[in-house]
Structures are given as C-alpha cells and as structure tokens.
DSSP file (Angstrom, degrees, kcal/mol; ACC not computed):
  #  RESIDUE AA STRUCTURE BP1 BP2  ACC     N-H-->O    O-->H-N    N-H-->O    O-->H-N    TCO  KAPPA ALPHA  PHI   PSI    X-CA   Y-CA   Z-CA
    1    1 A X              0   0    0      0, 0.0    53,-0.7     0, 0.0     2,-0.3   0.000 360.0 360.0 360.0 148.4   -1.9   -9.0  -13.9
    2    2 A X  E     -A   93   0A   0     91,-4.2    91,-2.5    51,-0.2     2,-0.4  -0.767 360.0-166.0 -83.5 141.8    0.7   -9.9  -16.8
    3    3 A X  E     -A   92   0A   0     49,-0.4     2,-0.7    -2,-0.3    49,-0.6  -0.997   5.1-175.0-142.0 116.8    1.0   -7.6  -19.7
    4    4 A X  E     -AB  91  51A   0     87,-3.2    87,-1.6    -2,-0.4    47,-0.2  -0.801  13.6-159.8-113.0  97.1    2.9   -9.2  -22.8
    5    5 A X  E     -A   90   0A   0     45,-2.7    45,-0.4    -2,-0.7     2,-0.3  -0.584   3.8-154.1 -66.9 157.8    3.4   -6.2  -25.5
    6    6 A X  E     -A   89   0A   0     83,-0.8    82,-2.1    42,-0.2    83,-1.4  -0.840  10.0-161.2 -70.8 120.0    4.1   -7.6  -29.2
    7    7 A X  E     -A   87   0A   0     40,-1.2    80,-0.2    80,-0.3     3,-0.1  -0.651  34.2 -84.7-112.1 169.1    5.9   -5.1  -31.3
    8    8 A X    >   -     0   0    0     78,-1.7     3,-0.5    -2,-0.3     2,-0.3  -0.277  61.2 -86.8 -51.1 157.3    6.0   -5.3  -35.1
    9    9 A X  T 3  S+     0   0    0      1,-0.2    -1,-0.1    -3,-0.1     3,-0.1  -0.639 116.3  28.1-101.2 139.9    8.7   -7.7  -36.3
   10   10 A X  T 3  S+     0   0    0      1,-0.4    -1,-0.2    -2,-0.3     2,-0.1   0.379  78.8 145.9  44.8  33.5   12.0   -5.7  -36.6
   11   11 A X    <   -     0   0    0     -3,-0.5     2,-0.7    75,-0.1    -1,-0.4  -0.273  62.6-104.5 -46.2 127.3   11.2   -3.4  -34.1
   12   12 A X    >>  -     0   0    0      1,-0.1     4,-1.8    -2,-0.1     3,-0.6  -0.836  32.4-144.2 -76.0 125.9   14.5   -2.4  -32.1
   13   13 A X  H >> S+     0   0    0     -2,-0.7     4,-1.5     1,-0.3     3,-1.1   0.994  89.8  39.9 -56.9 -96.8   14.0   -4.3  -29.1
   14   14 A X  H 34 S+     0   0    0      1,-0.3    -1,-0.3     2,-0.2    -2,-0.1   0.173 112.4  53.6 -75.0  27.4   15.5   -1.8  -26.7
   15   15 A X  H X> S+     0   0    0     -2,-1.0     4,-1.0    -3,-0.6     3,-0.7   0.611 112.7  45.0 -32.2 -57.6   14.1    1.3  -28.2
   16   16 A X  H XX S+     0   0    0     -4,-1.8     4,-2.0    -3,-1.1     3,-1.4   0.948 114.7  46.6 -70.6 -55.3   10.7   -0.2  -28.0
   17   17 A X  H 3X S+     0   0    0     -4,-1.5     4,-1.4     1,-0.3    -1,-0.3   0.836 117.6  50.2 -63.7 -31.3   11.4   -1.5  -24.2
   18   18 A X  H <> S+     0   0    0     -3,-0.7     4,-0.6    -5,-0.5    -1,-0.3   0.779 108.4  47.9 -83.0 -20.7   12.8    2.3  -23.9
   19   19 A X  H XX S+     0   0    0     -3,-1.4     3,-1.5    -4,-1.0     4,-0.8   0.962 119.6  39.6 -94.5 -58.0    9.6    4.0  -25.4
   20   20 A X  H 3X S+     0   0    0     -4,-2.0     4,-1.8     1,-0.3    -2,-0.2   0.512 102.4  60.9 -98.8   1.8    7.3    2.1  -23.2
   21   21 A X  H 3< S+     0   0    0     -4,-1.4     4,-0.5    -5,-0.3    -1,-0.3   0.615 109.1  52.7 -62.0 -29.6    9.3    2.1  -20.1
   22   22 A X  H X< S+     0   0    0     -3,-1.5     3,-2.0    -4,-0.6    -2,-0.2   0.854 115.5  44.4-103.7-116.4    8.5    6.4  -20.9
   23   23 A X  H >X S+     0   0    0     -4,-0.8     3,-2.6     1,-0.3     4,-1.1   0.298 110.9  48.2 -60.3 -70.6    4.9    5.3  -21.1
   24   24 A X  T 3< S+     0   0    0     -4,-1.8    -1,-0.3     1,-0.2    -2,-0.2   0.651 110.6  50.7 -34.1 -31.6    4.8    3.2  -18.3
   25   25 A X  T <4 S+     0   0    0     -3,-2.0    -1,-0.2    -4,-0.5    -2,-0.2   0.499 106.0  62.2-100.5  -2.0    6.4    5.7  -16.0
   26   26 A X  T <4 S+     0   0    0     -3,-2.6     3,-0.4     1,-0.1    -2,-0.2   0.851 103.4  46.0 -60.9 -47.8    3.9    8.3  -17.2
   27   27 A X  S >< S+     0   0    0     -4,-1.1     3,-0.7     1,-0.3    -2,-0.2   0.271  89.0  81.4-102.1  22.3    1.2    6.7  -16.1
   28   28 A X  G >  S+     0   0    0      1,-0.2     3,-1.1     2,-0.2    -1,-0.3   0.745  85.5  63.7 -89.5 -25.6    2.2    5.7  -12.5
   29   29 A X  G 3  S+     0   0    0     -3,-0.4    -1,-0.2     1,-0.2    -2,-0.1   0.724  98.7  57.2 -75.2  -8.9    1.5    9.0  -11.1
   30   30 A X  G <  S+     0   0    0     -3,-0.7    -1,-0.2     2,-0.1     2,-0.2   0.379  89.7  91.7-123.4  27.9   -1.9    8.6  -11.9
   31   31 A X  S <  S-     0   0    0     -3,-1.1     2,-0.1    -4,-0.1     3,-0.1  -0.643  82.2 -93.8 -89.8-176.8   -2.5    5.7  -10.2
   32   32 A X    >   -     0   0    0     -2,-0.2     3,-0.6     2,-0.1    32,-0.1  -0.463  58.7 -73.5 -93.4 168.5   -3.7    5.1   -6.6
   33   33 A X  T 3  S+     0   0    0      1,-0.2    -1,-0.1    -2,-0.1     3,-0.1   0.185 113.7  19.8 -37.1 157.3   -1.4    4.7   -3.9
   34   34 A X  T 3  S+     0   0    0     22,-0.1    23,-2.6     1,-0.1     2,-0.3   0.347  86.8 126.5  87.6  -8.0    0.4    2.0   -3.3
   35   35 A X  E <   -C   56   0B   0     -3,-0.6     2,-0.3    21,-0.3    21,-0.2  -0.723  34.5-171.7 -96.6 136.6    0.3    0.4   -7.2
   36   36 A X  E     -C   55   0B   0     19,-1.8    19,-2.4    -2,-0.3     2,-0.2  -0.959  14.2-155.0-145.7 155.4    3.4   -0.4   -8.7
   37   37 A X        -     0   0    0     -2,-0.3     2,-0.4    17,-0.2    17,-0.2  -0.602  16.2-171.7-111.1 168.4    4.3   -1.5  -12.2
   38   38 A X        -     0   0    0     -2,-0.2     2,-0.1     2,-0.0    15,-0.0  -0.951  17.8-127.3-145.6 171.9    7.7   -3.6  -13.2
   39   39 A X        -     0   0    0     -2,-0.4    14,-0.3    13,-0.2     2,-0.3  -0.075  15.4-153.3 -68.3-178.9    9.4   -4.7  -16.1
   40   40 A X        -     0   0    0      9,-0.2    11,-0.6    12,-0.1     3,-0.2  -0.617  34.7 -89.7-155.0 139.2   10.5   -8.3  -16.9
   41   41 A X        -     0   0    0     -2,-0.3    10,-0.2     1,-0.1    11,-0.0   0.317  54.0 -72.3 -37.9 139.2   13.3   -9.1  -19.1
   42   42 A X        -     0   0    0      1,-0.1     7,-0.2     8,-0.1     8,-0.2  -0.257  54.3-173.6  -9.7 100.8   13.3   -9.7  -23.2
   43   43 A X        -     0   0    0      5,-0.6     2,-0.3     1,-0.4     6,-0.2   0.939  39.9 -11.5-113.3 -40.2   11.8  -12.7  -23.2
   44   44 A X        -     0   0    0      4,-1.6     4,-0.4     2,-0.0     2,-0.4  -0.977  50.9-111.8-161.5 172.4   11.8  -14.0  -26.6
   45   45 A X  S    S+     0   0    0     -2,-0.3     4,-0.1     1,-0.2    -3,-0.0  -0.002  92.8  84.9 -76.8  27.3   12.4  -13.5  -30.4
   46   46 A X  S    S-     0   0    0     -2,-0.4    -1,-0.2     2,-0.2   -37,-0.0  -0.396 118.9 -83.9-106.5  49.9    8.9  -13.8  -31.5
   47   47 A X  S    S+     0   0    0      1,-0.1   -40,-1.2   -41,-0.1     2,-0.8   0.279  89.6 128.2  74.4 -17.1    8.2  -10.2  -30.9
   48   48 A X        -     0   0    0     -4,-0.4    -4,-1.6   -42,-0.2    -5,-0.6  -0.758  32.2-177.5-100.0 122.4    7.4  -10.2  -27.3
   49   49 A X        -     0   0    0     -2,-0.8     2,-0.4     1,-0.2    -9,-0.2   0.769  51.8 -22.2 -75.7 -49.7    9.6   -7.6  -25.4
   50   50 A X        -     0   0    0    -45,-0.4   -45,-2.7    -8,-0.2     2,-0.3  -0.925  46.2-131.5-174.1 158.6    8.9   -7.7  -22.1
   51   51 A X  B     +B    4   0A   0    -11,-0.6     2,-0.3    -2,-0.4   -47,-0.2  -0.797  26.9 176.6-102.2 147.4    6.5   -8.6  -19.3
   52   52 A X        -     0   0    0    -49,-0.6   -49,-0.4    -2,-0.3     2,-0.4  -0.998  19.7-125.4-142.9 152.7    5.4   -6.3  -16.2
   53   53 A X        -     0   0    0    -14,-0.3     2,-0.8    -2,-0.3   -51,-0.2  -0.945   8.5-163.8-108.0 141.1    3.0   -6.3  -13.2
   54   54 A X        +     0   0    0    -53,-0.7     2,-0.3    -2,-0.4   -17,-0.2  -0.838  42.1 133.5-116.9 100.6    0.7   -4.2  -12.3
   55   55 A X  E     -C   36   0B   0    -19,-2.4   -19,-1.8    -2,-0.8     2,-0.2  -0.969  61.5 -88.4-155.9 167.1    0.0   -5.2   -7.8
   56   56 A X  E     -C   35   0B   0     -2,-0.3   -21,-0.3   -21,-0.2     2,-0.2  -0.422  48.8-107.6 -91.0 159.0   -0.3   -3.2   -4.8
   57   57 A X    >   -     0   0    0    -23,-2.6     3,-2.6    -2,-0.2    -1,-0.1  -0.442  30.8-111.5-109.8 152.3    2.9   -2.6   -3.3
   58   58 A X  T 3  S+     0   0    0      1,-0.3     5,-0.1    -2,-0.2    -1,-0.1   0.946 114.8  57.3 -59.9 -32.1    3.3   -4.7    0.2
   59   59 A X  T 3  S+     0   0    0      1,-0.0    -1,-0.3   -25,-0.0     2,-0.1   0.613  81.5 126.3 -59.5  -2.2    3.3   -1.2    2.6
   60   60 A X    X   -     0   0    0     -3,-2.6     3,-0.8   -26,-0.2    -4,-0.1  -0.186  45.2-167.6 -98.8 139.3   -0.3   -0.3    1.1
   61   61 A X  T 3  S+     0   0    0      1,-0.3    -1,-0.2    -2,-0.1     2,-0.1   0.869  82.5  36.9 -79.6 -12.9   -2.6    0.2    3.6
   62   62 A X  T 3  S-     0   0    0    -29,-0.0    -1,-0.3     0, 0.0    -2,-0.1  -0.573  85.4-164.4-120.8  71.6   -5.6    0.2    1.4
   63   63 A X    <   -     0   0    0     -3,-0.8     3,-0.1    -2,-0.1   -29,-0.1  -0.228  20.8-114.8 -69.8 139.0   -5.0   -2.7   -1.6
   64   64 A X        -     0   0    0      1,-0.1    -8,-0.2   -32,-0.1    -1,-0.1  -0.256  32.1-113.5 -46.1 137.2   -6.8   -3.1   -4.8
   65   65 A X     >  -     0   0    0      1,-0.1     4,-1.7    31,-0.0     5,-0.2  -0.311  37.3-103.5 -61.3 164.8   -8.8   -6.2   -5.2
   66   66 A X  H  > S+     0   0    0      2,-0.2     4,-1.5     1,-0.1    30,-0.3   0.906 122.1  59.8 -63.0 -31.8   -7.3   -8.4   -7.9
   67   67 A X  H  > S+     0   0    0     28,-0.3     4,-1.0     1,-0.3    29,-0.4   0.841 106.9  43.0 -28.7 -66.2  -10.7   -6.7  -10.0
   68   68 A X  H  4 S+     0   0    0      2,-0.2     4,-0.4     1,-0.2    -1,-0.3   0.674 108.3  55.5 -72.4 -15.0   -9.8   -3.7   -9.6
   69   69 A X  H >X S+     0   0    0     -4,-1.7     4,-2.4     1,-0.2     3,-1.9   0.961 111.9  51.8 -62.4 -48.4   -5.7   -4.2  -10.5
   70   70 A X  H 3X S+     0   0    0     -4,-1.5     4,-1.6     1,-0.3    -1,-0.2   0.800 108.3  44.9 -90.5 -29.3   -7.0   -5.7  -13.8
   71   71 A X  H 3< S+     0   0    0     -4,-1.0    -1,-0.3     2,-0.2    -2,-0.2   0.519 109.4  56.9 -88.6  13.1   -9.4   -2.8  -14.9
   72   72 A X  H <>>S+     0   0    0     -3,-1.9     5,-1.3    -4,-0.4     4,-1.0   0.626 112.7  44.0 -86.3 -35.5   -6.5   -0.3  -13.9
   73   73 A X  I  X>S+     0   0    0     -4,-2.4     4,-1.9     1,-0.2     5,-1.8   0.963 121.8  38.9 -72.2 -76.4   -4.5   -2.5  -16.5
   74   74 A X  I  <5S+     0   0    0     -4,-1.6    -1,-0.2     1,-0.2    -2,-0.1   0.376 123.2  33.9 -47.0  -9.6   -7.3   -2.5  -19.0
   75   75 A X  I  45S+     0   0    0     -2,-0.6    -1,-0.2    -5,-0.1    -3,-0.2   0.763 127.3  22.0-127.6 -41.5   -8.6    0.7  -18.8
   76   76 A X  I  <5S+     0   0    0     -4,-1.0    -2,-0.2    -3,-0.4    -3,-0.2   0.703 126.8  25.3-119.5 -17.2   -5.5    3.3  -18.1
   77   77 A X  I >X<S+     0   0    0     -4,-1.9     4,-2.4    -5,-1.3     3,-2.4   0.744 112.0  60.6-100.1 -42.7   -2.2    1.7  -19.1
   78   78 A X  H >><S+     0   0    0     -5,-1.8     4,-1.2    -6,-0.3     3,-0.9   0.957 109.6  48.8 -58.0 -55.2   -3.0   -0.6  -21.6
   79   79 A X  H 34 S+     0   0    0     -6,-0.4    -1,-0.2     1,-0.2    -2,-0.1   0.860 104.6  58.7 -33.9 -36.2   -4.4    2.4  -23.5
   80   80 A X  H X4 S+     0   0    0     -3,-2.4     3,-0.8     1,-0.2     4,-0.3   0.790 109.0  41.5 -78.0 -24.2   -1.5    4.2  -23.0
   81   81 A X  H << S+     0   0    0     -4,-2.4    -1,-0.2    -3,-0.9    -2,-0.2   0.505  98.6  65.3 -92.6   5.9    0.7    1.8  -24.7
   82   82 A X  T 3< S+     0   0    0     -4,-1.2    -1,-0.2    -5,-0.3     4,-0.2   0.555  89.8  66.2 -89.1  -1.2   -0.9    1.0  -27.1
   83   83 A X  S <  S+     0   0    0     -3,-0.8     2,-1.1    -5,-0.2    -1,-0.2   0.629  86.8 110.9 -97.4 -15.6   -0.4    4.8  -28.1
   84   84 A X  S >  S-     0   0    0     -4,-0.3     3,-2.4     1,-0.1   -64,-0.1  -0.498  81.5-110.6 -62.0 110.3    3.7    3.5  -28.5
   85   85 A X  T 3  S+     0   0    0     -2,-1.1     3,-0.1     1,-0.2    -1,-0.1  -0.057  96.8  13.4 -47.3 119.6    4.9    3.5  -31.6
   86   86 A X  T 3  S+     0   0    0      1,-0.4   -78,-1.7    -4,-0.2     2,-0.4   0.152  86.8 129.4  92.2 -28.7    5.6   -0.3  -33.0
   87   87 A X  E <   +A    7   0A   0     -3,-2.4    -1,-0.4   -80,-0.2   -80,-0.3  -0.626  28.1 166.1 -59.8 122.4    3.6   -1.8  -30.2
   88   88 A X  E     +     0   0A   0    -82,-2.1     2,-0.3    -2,-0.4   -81,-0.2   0.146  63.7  23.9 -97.4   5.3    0.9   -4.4  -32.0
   89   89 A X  E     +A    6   0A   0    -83,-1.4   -83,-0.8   -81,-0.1     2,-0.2  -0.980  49.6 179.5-156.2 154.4   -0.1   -6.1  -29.4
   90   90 A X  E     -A    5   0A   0     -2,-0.3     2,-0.5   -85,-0.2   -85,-0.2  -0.717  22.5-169.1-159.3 108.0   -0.5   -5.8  -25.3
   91   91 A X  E     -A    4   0A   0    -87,-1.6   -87,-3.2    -2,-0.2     2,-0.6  -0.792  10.1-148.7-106.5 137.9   -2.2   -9.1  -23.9
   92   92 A X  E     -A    3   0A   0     -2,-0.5     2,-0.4   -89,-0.2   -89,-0.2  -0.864  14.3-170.6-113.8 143.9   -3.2   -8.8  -20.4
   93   93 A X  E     +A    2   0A   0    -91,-2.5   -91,-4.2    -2,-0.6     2,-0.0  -0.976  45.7  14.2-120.2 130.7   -3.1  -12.1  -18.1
   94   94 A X  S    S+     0   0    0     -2,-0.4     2,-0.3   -93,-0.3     0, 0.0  -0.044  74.0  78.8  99.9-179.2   -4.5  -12.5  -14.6
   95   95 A X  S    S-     0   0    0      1,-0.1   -28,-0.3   -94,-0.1     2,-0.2  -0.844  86.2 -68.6  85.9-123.1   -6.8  -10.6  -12.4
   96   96 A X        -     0   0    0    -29,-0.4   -25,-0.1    -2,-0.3   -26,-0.1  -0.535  39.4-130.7-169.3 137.1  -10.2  -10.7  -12.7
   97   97 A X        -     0   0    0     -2,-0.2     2,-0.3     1,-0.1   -30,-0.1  -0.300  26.3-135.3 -81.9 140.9  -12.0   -9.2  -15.7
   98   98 A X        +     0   0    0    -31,-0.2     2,-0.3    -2,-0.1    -1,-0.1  -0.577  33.8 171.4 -96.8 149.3  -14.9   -6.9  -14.2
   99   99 A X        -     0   0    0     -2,-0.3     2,-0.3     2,-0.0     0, 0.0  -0.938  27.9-136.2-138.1 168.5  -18.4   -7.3  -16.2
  100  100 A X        -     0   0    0     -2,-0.3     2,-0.8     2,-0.0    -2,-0.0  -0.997  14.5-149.9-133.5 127.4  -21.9   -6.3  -16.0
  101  101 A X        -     0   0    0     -2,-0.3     2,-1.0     2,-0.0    -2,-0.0  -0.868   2.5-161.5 -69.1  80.0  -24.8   -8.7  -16.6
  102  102 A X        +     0   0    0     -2,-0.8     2,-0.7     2,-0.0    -2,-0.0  -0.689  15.8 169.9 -46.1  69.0  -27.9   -7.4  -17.9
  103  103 A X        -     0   0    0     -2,-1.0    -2,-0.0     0, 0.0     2,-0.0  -0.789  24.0-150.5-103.8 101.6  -31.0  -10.1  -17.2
  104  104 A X        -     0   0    0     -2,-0.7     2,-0.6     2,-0.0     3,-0.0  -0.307  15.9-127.0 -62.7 159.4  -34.6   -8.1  -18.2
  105  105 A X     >  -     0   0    0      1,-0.1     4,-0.7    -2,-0.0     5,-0.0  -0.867  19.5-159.3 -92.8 129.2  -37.6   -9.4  -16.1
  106  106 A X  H  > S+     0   0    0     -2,-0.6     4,-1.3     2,-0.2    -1,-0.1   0.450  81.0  61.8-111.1   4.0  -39.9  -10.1  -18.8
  107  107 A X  H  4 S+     0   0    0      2,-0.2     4,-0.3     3,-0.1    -1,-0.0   0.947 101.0  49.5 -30.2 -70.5  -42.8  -10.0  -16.5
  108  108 A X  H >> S+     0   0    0      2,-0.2     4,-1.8     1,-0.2     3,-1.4   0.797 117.0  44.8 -67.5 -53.1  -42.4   -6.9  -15.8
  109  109 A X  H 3X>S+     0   0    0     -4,-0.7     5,-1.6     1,-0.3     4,-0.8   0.981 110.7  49.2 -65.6 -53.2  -42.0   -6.0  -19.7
  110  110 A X  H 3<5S+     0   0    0     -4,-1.3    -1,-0.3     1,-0.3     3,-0.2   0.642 105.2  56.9 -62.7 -18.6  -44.4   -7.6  -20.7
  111  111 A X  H <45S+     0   0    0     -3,-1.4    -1,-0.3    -4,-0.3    -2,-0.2   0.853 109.3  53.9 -62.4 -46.0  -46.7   -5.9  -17.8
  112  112 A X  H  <5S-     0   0    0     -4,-1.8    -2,-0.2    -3,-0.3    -1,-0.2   0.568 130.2-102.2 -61.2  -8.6  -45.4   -2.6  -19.6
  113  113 A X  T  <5S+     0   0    0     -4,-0.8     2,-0.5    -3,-0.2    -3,-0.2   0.708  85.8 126.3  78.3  37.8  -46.8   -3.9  -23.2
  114  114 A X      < -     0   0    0     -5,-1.6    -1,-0.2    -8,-0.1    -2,-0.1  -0.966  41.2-168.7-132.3 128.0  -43.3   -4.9  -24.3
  115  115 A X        -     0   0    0     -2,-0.5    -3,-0.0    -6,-0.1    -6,-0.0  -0.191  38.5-102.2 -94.1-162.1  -43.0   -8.8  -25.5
  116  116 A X              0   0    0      1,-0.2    -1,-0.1    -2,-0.1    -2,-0.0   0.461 360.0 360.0-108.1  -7.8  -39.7  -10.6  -26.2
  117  117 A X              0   0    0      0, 0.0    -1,-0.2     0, 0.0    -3,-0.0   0.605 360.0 360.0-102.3 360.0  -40.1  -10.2  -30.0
C-alpha cells in the first residue's frame, strides 16, 4: 500500500514529517512480524508530505497477503495518524480493500413470514 498524508496548507513541512515519523514508529511494534513501514521524500508543494509503504519485509517467513497489508493500513496506522496534529488527509493506494457481502435468501425469508417490503 501507498499512504499520501495532506497537511493543512502552511503546515511546517518537516515538523509534520517529524510528528508522523513519531507516529509511524509507534505503531510498528504492534505490528506482525516481518511488516515494515518507510518514508518517501517531500514530494510536492500542494500539501502532500510524504509517501510510505506498508509490505512484509523480504526475510518474513510468514507474509501478509496484499488484503491483509491494506487493512493493517486502514485499520491501525491510518488511525493513528490521523490523530497528528495538521494532518488533513491520509489517502491509501494499493492492496486490496477487504469487504463483506451480505446477499439474504429471500426464500428462506419469506418461508419465515418476512417479504422484501
């Protein structure tokens, strides 16, 4: 996965990168083995500070599906950075976003006395 934060316009740039660099390196101890996150440079002057990835590290003997990398982003850092001060935005790219499907039998309800209306 890709992570692009957005700060606030006139945000200090390397404060912010410094404040969520402290976030980020909080929450790597509570992932699972083998996970590592990275930084990527400034990238430009519309407010987005930097990019990182979140992939299983080459040595790891048991790797995340790309599924699970992307609800590790979604679920336990991206919360945590959003809790950085200035941050407005944190767009996650790649992976593969996990859902659940609900489809009732309406047979079966309708065996139970329950219609569709």
């Amino acid at each position: 996965s890709q992570v692009t934060a957005i700060f606030k316009e006139g945000t200090d740039i390397y404060f912010a990168r410094q404040l969520v660099n402290e976030k980020l390196q909080g929450v790597t101890s509570t992932l699972p083995g083998g996970i590592s996150t990275s930084m990527g440079p400034v990238s430009t002057g519309l407010g987005e500070i930097f990019m990182y990835t979140v992939e299983n590290a080459k040595d790891n003997p048991n790797p995340l599906s790309p599924t699970e990398l992307r609800t590790l982003q979604d679920w336990v850092i991206k919360p945590q950075l959003r809790n950085v001060e200035g941050v407005n935005e944190i767009n996650t790219i790649g992976g593969y976003l996990k859902q659940f499907v609900v489809q009732p039998d309406y047979a079966y309800l309708r065996s139970i006395g329950l219609d569709q209306q």
